[in-house]
N, C-alpha and C positions, 0 to 999 in steps of 0.2 A: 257860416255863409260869407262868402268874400266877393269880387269882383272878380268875372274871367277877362282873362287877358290874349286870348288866343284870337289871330289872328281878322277871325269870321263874326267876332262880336257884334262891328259894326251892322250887321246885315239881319238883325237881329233886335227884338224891342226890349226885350231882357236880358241884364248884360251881368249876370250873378248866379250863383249857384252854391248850392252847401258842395263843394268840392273836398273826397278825403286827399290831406295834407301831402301826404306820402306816395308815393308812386309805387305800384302793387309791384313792379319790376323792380325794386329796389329790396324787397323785401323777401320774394323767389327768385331763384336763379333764374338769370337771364335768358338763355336758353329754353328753360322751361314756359317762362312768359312770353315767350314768341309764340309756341304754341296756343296759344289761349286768348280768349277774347276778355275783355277788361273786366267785364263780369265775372267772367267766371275763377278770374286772378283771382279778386276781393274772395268770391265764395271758396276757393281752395285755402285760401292765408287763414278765411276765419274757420273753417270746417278743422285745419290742423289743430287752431288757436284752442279749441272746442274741445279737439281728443287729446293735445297735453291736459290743459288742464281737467278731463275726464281720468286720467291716470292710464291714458290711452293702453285702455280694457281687453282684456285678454279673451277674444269673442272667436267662439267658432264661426266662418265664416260666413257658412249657410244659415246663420243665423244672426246675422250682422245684415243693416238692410239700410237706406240712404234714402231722404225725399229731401230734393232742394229743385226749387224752381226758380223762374226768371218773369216777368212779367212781357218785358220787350224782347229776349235773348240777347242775339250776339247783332245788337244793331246797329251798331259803329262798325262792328265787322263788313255788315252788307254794304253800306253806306261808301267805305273808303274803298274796298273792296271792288265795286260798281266802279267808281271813281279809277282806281289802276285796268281795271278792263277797258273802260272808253279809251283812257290815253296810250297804254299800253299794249292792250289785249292780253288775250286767256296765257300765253306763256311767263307772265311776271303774275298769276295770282299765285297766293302760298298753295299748298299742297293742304295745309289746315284749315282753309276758308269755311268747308263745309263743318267740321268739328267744330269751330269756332261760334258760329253762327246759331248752332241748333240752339233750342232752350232749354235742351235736356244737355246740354254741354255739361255743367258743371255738376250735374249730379253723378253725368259720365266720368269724369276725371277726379271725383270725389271720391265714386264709387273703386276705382282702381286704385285710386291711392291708399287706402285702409283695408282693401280688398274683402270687399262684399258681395256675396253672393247668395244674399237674402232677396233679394232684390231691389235693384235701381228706378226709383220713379222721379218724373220730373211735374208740378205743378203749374199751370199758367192758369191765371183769373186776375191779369192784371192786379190791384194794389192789393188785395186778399191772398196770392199769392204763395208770402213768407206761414204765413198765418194757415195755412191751410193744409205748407207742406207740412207743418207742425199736427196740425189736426189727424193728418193721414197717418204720421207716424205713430201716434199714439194709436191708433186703429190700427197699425201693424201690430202691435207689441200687443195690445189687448187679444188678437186675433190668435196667438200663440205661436202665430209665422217665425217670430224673430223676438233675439230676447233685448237687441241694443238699433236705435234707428240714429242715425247722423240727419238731422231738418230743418231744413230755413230758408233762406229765400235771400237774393243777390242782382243787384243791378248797376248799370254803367248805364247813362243814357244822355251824359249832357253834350249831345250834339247841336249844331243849329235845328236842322232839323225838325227834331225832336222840340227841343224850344219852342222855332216856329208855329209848330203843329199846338204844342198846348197855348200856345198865346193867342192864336188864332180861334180857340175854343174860349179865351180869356178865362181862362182857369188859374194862369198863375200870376203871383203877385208883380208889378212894373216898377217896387218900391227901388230903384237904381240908386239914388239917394243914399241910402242906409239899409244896406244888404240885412245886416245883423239883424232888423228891428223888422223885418220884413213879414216873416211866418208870425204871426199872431193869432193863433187859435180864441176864440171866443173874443175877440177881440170887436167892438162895434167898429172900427176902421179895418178891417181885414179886405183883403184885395184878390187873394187868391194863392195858392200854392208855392213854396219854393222848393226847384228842385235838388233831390241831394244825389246819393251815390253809397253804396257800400255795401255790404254783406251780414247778415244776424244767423249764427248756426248755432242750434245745440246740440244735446247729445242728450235723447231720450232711453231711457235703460228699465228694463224688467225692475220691481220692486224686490223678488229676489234674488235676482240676476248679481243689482247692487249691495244688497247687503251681504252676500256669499262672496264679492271680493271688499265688501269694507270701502264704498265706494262716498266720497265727496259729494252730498245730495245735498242742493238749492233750496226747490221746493217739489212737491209733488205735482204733474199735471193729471189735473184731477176730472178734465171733461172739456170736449168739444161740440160746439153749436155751429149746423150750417142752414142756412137760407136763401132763397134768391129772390129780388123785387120783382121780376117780370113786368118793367115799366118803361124803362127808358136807358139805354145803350151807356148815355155818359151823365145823367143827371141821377143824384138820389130820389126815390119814392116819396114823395112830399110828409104823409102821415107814419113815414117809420116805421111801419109793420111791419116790415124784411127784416127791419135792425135787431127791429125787439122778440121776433120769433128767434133770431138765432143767439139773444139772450137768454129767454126764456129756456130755447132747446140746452144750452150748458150749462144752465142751472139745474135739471133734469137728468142731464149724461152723466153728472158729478156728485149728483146726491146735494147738491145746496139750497139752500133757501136765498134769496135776495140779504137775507138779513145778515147771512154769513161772509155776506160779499161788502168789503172795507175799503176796497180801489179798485179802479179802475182807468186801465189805460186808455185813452178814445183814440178811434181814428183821427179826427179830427183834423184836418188840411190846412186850416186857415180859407177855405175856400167862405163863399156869403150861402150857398146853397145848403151844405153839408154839417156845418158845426152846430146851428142849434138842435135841429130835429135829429141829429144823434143826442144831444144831451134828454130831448124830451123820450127816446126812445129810454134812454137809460134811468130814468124817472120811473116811467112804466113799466117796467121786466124788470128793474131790482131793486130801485127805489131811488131818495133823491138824499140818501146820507151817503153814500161812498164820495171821498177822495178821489177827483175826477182832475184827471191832467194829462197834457197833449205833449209829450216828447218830441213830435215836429217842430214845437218852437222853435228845440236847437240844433236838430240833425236835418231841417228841410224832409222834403217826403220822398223817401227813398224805392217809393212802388214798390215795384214785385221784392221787396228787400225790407218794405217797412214791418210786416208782420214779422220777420226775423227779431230785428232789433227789439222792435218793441216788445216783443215776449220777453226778450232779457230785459229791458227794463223793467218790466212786471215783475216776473222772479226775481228782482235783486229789488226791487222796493220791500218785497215780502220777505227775502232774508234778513236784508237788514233794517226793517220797520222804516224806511224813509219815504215817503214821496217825493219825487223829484219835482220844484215846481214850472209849470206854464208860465214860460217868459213871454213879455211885449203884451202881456194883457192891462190896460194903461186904462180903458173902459171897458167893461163888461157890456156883454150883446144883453138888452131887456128882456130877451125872451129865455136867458139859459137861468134855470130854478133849480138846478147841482150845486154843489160844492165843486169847486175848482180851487185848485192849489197853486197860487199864483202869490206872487213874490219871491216865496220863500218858501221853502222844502217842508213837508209836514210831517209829521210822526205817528205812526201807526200803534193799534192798540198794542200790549201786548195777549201772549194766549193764539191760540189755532185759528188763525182770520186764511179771508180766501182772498183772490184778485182777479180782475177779469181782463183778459185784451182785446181790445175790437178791432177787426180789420175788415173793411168793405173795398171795392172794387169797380171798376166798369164793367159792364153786363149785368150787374145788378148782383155781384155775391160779396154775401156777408158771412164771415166766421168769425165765431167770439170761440176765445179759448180760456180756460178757467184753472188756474194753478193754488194750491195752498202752502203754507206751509208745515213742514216736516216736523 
């Protein structure tokens, strides 16, 4: 999290943002990044990052199949875009505006890039999203449609705008002060969200698909949980029921027990609505000994991009038995009765443990995803 420095800050009550470091046109050729809305950069750079290191697999292609969504799409696109039409008009818009823009962008140019013709889907459910496109493709591969899914979820959205708009909701945090110390999940001082940016893709693959070429396995994903609140557009469900049925549902899809389950990732925003009554939902559908920690401490909450990442954080706590801990938690909230991993990174038992990752949303959807280890 750092301070933005672009020009529009002032007009604007939040003046920070988890910004990635790098400019996605730095890292794809130039030309190519023209074409492409900033989202959908992030999701191409990590969707490639994904199939190197998958040993970019030797897949037939009709059986090769992609789900990556966006939460916002291509909404800097519209925005600036809008912006050279009033001063300009329709002869200075790109030729790419509409590609750019859609929310199935990047699955679209994902899709072509690895050339799959299993089928291309795009997911939108706002912060659930990453998390959901992961779910679907697990449900691709189960289905016997396809034997390798490329899934995750990518976003760009730090506009004023966009700021604006959630400040105006007072959903995210005004700590201007000290950007870094800002996202504090579980935190009794939490103020509300910081926004981030970036891209989470994997590469889900048939169990025998991968071991017939000798494939680099993580962990296994071992079940998806879906649910919806049916309560309220942008607040959580006060009593957790949505949470906890789509705990419950992945505990069910995956053959676990609560008791199998040793971590877990939480949604968790920093938001004052949102962080305890996910902790008490995770009490109630899996119990209150898993290692519970909120990776937005330090990537801020990357919406339609945060179920991405944070599935890789899950898998790679489970590979390499670490919990990552929840920074800025300086006082714990009175009402959270979890275990939270806060200071200091925790250690996993050894032996077959599972892990769960929560991603909810506005409209009221929840997807817990549940991975083990190999």
């Amino acid at each position: 999290m750092r301070p933005l420095t672009e020009d529009w800050v002032d007009s604007v009550p939040v003046k920070f943002a988890g910004r990635v470091a790098v400019e996605p046109g730095e890292v794809i050729p130039r030309p190519e990044a023209r074409r492409l809305d900033r989202a959908e950069q992030f999701a191409l750079i990590a969707s490639r990052q994904a199939w190197q290191d998958a040993g970019a697999p030797e897949v037939e292609p009709t059986r090769l199949g992609v789900v990556v969504g966006s939460g916002i799409g291509g909404i800097t696109t519209i925005l600036d875009a809008y912006d050279t039409f009033k001063e300009k008009g329709w002869t200075r818009l790109s030729p790419f505006t509409v590609p750019m823009l859609m929310p199935n962008g990047a699955a679209g140019w994902i899709g072509i890039d690895i050339g799959a013709k299993g089928g291309v889907h795009a997911t939108v459910s706002a912060c659930a999203t990453g998390a959901e496109a992961i779910g679907y493709g697990i449900d691709m591969i189960r289905s016997g449609r396809v034997d390798v899914v490329v899934a995750g979820g990518a976003e760009a959205a730090v506009h004023p705008l966009n700021i604006g708009s959630f400040a105006a909701m007072r959903a995210m945090s005004t700590r201007n002060d000290e950007p870094q110390r800002a996202s504090r999940p579980f935190d009794k001082g939490r103020d509300g969200f910081v926004l981030g940016e970036g891209a989470g893709i994997v590469v889900l693959e048939s169990e025998e698909h991968a071991r017939a070429r000798g494939a680099k396995v993580y962990a296994v994903a071992a079940g998806v949980g879906y649910s919806s609140d049916a309560h309220h557009i942008a607040q959580p469900e006060p009593s957790g029921l949505g949470v906890q049925l789509a705990m419950r549902r992945v505990l069910a899809d995956a053959g676990l027990s609560g008791a199998d389950i040793k971590h877990v990732n939480a949604h968790a925003t920093s938001t004052p609505a949102g962080d305890v009554v996910e902790t008490i939902a995770i009490k109630e559908a899996i119990g209150a000994h898993p290692i519970v920690t909120a990776t937005k401490s330090m990537t801020g909450h990357l919406l339609g991009g945060a179920g991405g990442i944070e599935s890789i954080f899950t898998i790679l706590a489970l590979n390499e038995r670490i919990v990552p801990a929840t920074i800025n938690v300086d006082d714990l909230d009175d009402g959270i009765e979890v275990d939270i991993a806060r200071t200091e990174p925790r250690k996993l038992p050894d032996g077959q443990i599972a892990a769960v990752n929560n991603s909810f949303g506005f409209g009221g959807h929840n997807v817990a995803v549940a991975f083990t280890t190999v």
